[in-house]
C-alpha positions as CSV (number, residue, x, y, z in Angstrom):
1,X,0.0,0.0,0.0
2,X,2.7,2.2,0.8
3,X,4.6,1.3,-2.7
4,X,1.4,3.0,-4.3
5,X,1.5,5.9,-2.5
6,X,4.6,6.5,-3.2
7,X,4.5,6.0,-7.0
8,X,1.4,8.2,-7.1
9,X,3.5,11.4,-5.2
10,X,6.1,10.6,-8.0
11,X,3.8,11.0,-10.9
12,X,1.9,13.7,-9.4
13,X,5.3,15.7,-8.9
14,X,6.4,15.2,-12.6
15,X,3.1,16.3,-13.8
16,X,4.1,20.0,-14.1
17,X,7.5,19.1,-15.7
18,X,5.7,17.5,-18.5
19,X,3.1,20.1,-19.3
20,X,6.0,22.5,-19.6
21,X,7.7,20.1,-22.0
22,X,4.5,19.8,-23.8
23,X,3.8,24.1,-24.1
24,X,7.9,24.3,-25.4
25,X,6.9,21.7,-28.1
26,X,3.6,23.0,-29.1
27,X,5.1,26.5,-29.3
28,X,7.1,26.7,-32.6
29,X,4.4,24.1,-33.9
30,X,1.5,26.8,-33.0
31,X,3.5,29.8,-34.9
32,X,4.3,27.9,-37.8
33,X,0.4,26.9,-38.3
34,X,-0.1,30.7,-38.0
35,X,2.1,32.1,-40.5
36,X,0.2,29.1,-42.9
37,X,-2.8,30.2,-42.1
38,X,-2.1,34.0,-42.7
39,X,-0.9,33.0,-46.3
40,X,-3.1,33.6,-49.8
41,X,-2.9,29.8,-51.0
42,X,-4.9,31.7,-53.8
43,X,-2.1,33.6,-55.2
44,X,0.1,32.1,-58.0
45,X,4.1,31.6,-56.8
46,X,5.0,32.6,-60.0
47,X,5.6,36.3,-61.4
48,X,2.7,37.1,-64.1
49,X,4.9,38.2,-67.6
50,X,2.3,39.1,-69.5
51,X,-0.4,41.4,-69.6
52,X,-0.5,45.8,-70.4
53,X,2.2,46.7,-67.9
54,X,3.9,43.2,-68.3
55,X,7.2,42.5,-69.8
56,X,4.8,40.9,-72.6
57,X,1.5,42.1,-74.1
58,X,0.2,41.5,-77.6
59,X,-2.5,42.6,-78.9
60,X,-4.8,43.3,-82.5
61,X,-5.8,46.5,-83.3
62,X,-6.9,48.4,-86.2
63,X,-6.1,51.5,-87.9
64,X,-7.7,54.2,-90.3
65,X,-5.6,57.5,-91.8
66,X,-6.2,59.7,-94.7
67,X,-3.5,60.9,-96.8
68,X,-2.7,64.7,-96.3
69,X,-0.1,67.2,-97.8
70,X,-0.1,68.4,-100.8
71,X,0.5,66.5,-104.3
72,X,0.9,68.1,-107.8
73,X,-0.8,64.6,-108.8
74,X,-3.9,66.1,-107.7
75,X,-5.3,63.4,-105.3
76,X,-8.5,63.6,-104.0
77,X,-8.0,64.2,-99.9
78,X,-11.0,62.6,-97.7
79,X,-11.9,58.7,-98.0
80,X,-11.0,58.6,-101.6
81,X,-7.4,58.7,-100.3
82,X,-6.9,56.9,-97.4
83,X,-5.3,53.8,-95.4
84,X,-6.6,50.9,-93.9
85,X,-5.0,48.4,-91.5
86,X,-5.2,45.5,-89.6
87,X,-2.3,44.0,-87.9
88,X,-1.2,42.9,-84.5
89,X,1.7,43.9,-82.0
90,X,4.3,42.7,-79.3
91,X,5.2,44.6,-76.9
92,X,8.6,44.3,-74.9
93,X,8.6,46.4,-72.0
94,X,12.5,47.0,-70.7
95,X,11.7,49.2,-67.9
96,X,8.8,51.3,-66.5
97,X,9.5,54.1,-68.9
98,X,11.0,52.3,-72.1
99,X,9.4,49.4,-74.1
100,X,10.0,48.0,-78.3
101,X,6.9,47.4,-80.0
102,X,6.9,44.8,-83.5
103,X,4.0,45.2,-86.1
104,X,3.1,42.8,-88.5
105,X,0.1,43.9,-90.4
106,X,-1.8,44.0,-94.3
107,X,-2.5,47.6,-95.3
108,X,-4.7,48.7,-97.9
109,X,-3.4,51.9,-98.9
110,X,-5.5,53.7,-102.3
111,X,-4.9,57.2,-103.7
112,X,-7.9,58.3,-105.5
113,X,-7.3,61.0,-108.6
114,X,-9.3,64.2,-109.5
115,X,-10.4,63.6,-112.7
116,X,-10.5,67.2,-113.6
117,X,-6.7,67.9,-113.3
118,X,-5.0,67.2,-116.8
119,X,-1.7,64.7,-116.1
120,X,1.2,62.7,-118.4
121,X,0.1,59.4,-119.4
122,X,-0.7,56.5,-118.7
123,X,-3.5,58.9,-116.5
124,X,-5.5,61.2,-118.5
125,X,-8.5,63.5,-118.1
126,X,-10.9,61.2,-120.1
127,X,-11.8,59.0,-117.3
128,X,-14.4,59.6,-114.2
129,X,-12.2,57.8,-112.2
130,X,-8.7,56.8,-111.5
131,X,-7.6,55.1,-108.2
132,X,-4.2,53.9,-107.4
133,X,-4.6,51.1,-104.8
134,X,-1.6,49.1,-102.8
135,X,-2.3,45.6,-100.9
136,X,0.7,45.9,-98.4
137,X,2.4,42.9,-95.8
138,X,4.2,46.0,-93.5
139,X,6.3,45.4,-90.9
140,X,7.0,48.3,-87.9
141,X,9.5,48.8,-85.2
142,X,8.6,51.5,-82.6
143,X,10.1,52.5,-79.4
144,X,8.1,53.4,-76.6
145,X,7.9,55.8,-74.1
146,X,5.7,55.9,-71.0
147,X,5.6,59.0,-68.6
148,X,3.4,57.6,-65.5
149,X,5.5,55.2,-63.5
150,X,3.0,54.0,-61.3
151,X,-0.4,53.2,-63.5
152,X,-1.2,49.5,-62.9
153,X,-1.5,46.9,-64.9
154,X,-3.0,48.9,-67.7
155,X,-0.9,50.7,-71.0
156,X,-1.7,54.3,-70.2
157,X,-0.4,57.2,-72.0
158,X,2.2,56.2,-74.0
159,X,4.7,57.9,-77.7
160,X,5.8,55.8,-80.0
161,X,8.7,56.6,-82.8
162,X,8.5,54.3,-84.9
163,X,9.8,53.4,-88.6
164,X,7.9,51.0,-91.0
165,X,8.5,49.0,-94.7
166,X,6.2,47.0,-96.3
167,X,6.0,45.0,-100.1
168,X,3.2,45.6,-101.9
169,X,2.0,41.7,-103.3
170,X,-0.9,43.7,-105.2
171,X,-0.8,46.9,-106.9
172,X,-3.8,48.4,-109.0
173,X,-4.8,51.0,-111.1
174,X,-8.2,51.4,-112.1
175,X,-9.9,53.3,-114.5
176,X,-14.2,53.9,-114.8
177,X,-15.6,56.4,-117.9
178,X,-17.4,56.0,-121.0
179,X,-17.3,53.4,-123.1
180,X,-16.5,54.0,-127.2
181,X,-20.2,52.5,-127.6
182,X,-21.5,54.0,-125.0
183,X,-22.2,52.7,-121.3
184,X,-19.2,52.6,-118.6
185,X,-16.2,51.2,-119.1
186,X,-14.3,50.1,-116.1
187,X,-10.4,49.0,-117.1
188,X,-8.3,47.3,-114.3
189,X,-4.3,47.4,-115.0
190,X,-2.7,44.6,-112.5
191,X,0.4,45.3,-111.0
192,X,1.8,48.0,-113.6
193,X,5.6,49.3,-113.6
194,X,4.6,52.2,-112.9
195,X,3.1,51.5,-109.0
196,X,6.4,50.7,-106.5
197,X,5.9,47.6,-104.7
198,X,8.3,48.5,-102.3
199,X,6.9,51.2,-99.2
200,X,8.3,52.8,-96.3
201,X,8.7,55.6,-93.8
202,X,8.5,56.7,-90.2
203,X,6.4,58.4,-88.0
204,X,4.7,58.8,-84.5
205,X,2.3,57.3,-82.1
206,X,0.4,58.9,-79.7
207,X,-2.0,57.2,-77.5
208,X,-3.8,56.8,-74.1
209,X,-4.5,52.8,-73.5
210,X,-6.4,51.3,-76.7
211,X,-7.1,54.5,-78.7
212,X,-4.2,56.3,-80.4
213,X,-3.4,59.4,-82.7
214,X,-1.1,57.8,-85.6
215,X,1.0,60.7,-87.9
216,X,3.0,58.5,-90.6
217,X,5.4,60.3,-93.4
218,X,6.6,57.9,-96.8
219,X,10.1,58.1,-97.4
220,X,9.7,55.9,-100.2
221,X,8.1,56.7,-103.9
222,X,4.7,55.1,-104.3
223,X,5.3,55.6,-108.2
224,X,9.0,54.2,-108.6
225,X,11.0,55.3,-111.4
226,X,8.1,56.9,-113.7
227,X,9.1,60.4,-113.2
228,X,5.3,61.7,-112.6
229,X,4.7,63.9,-109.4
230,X,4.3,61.8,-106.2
231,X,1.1,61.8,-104.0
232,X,0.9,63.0,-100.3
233,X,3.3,61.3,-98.4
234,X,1.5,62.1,-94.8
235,X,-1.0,59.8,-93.7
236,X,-2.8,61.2,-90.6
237,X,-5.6,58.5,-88.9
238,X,-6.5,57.1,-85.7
239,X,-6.0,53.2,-84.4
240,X,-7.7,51.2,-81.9
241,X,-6.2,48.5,-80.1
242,X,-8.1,45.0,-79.0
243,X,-6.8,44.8,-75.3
């Protein structure tokens, strides 16, 4: 009986040693489940690349200018002379103020004539209508430069210089008046020596996220080699980005 006792005062006085062993265990345990449960399990342990502020971002986007300046051709200004263009871009963003954008795009690009301004041959004043149409593959290079630092993950205000060449695979030039026997006549001349098939010039880019100002001059001669007068060489327009 007194064996039992004995062993019972034993355990009893170890008691409190044990619970402190227990709380020193439990401790680091208890502040490591913490800091787990304080952590977004939501959020992705790799860095997002792309997206508007990202080192990447692509995007379509298409653009409309009309051909300004004058021309002793004597081009029709408005939508008679005009651009159209559908293409897509990569932009490469270095640091929060400098990024390179690539283009790759097809451009429609048609100069229409006033038919009552005399001209050398092979245009003439006996037609109602004369158009000079280029179907363009272009390629652009552009650096950019964005003033707001801090804007989120969005494009923002942005300039572009950029520089841009393009073949023409299809060149036109069309012709609608009357015909000898009466009626209209409508003549199509397909890819004539007179048209270049080679385009390209610089210009400049001015935009606030998906809706920019776009200013381009031609360096190049869009009628290589014939000696007539060349038309506008501005193209003024605006372009719209898909975001």
């Amino acid at each position: 009986m007194r064996s039992k006792i004995l062993v019972q005062k034993n355990a009893r006085q170890h008691l409190p040693g044990a619970a402190l062993l227990a709380l020193l265990l439990a401790g680091p345990a208890a502040r490591a489940q913490q800091v787990l449960l304080q952590t977004d399990v939501a959020n992705d342990t790799i860095p997002n690349r792309t997206g508007p502020n990202r080192r990447y971002f692509g995007h379509l986007y298409v653009g409309y200018a009309l051909a300004a300046g004058p021309s002793a051709l004597g081009v029709r200004h408005g939508a008679a002379s005009s651009e159209l263009q559908l293409g897509g871009r990569l932009k490469r963003r270095f640091t929060s103020l400098f990024a390179l954008n690539t283009d790759l795009r097809y451009a429609y690009l048609r100069y229409g004539l006033d038919p009552d301004i005399a001209r050398p041959a092979p245009f003439g004043p006996r037609f109602d209508s004369q158009v000079l149409s280029y179907h363009q593959v272009q390629g652009e290079a552009s650096l950019r430069l964005n003033p707001a630092r801090r804007r989120g993950n969005t494009v923002g205000r942005y300039l572009d210089l950029l520089a841009y060449g393009g073949w023409a695979f299809t060149t036109n030039y069309a012709t609608e008046g009357p015909g000898p026997s009466g009626g209209r006549l409508e003549v199509v001349a397909h890819r004539p020596d007179y048209l270049a098939r080679w385009q390209g010039g610089v210009g400049a880019r001015l935009g606030s996220n998906s809706l920019a100002l776009v200013g381009r001059y031609r360096l190049s001669q869009a009628l290589g080699g014939s000696g007539l007068p060349e038309p506008p060489r501005w193209l003024l327009g605006l372009e719209v980005g898909w975001f």
